[in-house]
C-alpha positions, 0 to 999 in steps of 0.5 A, spaced: 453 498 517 450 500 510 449 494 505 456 494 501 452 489 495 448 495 494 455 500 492 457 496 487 457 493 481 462 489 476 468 490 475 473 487 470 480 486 469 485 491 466 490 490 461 496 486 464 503 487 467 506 481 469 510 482 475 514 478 480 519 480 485 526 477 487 531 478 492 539 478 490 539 471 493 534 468 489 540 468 483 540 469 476 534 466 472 535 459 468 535 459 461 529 455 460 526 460 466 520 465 464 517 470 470 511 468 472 504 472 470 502 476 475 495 478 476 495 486 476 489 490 480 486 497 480 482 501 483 477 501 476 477 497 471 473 497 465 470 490 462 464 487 466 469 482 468 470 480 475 479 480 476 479 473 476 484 468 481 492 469 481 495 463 480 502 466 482 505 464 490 512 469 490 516 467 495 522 471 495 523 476 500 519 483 497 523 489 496 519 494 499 520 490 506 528 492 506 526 499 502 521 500 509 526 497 514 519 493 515 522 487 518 525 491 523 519 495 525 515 488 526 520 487 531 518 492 535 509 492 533 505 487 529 499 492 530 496 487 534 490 490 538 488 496 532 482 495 527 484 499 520 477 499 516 479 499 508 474 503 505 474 502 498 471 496 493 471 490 499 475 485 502 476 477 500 478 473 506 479 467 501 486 468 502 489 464 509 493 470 509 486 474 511 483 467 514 480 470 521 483 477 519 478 481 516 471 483 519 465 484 513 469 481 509 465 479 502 466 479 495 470 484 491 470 484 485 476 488 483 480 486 488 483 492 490 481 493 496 483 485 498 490 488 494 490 494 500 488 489 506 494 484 504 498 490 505 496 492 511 496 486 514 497 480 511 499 473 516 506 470 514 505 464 510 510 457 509 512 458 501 510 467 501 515 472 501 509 477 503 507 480 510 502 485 511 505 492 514 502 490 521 500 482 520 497 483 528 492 488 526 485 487 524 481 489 518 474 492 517 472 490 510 467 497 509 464 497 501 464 503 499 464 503 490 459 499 485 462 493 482 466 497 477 470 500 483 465 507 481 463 511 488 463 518 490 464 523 496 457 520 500 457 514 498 465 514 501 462 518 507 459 513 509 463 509 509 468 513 513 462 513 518 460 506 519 468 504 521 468 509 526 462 506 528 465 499 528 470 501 532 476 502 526 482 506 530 485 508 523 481 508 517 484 508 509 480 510 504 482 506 499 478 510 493 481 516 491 476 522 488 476 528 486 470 532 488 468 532 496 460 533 499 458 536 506 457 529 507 464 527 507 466 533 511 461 531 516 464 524 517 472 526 517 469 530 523 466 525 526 472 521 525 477 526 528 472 527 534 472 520 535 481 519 535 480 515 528 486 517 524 484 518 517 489 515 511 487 517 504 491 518 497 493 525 495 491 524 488 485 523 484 486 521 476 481 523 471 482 521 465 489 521 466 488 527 468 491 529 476 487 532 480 487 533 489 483 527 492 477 527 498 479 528 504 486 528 503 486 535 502 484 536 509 490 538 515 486 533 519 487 527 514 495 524 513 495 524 505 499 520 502 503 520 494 506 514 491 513 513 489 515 509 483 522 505 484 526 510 483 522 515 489 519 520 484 512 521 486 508 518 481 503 523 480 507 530 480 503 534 487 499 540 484 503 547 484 503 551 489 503 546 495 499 548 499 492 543 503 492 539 496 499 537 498 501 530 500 503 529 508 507 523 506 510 519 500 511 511 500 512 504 495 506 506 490 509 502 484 512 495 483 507 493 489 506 485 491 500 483 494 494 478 495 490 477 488 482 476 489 479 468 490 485 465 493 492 464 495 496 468 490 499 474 489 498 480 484 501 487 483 498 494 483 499 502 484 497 508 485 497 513 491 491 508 494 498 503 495 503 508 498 497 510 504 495 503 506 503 503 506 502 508 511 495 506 514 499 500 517 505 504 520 499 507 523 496 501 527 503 498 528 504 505 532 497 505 535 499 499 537 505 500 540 502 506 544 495 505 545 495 512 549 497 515 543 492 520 539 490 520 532 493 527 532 499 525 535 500 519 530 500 522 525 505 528 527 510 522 529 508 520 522 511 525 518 516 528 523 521 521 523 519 520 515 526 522 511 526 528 508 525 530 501 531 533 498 527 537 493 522 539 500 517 535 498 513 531 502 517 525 506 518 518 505 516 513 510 520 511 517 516 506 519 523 504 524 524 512 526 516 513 527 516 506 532 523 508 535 521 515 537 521 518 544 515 522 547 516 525 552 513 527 559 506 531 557 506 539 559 501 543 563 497 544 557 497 536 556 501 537 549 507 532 549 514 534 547 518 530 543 524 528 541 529 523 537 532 517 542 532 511 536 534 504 540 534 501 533 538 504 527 535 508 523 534 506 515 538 509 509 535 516 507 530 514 501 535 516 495 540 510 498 534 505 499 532 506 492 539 506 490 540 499 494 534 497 491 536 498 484 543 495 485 544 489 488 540 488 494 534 486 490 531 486 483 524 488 482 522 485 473 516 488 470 515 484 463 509 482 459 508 475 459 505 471 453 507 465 449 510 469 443 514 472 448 516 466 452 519 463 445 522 469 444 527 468 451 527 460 450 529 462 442 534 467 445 537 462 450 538 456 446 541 460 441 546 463 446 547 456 448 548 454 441 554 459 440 558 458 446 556 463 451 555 459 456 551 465 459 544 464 460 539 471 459 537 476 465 531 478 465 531 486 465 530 491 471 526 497 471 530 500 477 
């Protein structure tokens, strides 16, 4: 494998959201209580400033486990046995919840690529409300980007070609471009001729401007869109559908997942979130059915996902994907499918969302300062003062 040192240069943090996710049970927060500073990651960052540790444990259950049916669907595959590759920025394996788990893990000075790896396959840790997707798989940690997160279609392209020599049975592009080369088309066919499933984001951001990513736009690649809270995608598809349109949509704002340097916890966004959510569906299904083939992954992918209700691309069933029966193969090898869901299948997207921004669970996004907190502990003392006996809420944006 290529030198991942030489594809990257420094990366700094970015302005910050401060995240944290409860579940319902956690109860009302106490008056004096102010939701903890959550290190927030992303693909780019401008200052040549490295993302620094997170200080911050949840250990509250995360919505997007109840959103996904993700504890049920672990029930059924760990993704044990399958290899993703997280091309992108690097992965730091400092975390226990990586210890063991990650083959070319190094320094990622951004932290998205660690971001995305805790996503697909974070352990279960005492006093830690994540787990990955697929907390038996292994990562292959393959660097793709300078130290500010920079890259392009070649250097992505070699990249997908390492993890498919390396063995990788599912590979996620966790860099979305929007401008591809021969080289890139050269290794996703090398990647469909060797069986590896490629997974990448549908949308590229230029300048806040939208464009379809490499190699998304390809009918052999799984692209994927992310949703915010409320299930709209966040980055409308390009008019016209067509190849540049996305296969699946998944979680891809108010996300919790591992931060650089340590054990603590940090929130991101993107498209390039949503599809290591579909990247380890993908391991858990390869893993379950190792006779299963990347095409045929796929397919399963987004035939069991719910239906959009506008006819857009459908939002990921992890539950109906490893509940799905194939049946016995035809004369020409092809395989008939059909429904024969042994588990309940989840709510439809529109009521999980629904669920999530009632009472189920409760996702705040704030910005955190000490001018901020003296605000709230001011508010509280004040109500307290008065007699109202109620202690604030902090405010959902769900």
């Amino acid at each position: 494998m290529a030198n991942g040192a030489e594809r990257r240069r420094r990366f700094g943090a970015g302005a910050g959201l401060a995240a944290v996710l409860f579940a319902a049970a956690a109860g009302p927060a106490l008056a004096d209580e102010v939701p903890p500073a959550l290190t927030q990651v992303a693909p780019e960052l401008a200052e040549d400033v490295c993302v620094p540790p997170s200080e911050e444990v949840v250990n509250q259950e995360l919505w997007t486990e109840n959103a996904l049916g993700l504890p049920r669907a672990r029930s059924a595959s760990s993704g044990a046995g399958v290899t993703v590759a997280v091309v992108g920025t690097g992965v730091d394996d400092s975390s226990a919840a990586l210890s063991g788990a990650v083959d070319g893990a190094g320094e990622d000075c951004t932290g998205f690529g660690t971001f995305l790896a805790g996503i697909v396959a974070a352990r279960p840790q005492p006093d830690s409300g994540l787990v990955g997707v697929a907390p038996g798989a292994r990562v292959l940690a393959v660097p793709v980007t300078d130290d500010w997160g920079g890259t392009d279609a070649d250097a992505v392209a070699e990249g997908i070609t390492d993890a498919v020599g390396d063995g990788a049975d599912v590979v996620l592009v966790g860099v979305a471009i929007p401008v591809g080369s021969s080289a890139l088309e050269k290794a996703v066919d090398t990647a469909v001729q060797e069986d590896v499933l490629v997974v990448a984001p549908s949308m590229a951001l230029v300048q806040r401007d939208a464009y379809a990513a490499v190699p998304a736009t390809r009918s052999d690649v799984l692209g994927v869109a992310g949703t915010g809270t409320d299930g709209v995608p966040l980055v409308p598809a390009p008019p016209g559908g067509g190849a540049s349109a996305p296969d699946l949509t998944a979680p891809g704002q108010s996300v919790l997942s591992l931060a650089p340097g340590g054990d603590g916890h940090a929130v991101g966004e993107g498209d390039a979130v949503a599809a290591a959510f579909v990247a380890g569906v993908a391991a858990q299904l390869r893993s379950d059915d190792p006779e299963l083939s990347a095409a045929q992954t796929a397919e399963r992918l987004v035939m069991s996902a719910y239906p959009d209700a506008e006819g857009g691309a459908g939002f990921v069933d992890p539950v109906g994907a490893l509940t799905r029966n194939l049946g016995p193969r035809s004369g020409d090898g092809a395989e008939a499918e059909s429904f024969a869901l042994d588990l309940p299948r989840e709510p439809h997207r529109g009521a999980v969302m629904a669920v999530v921004g009632g009472t189920a669970l409760l996702v705040t996004i704030c910005a955190v300062g000490a001018a901020a907190a003296r605000r709230l502990r001011s508010k509280a003392e004040a109500g307290a003062k008065a007699g109202a006996g109620v202690a604030p809420k902090a405010r959902s944006v769900l």
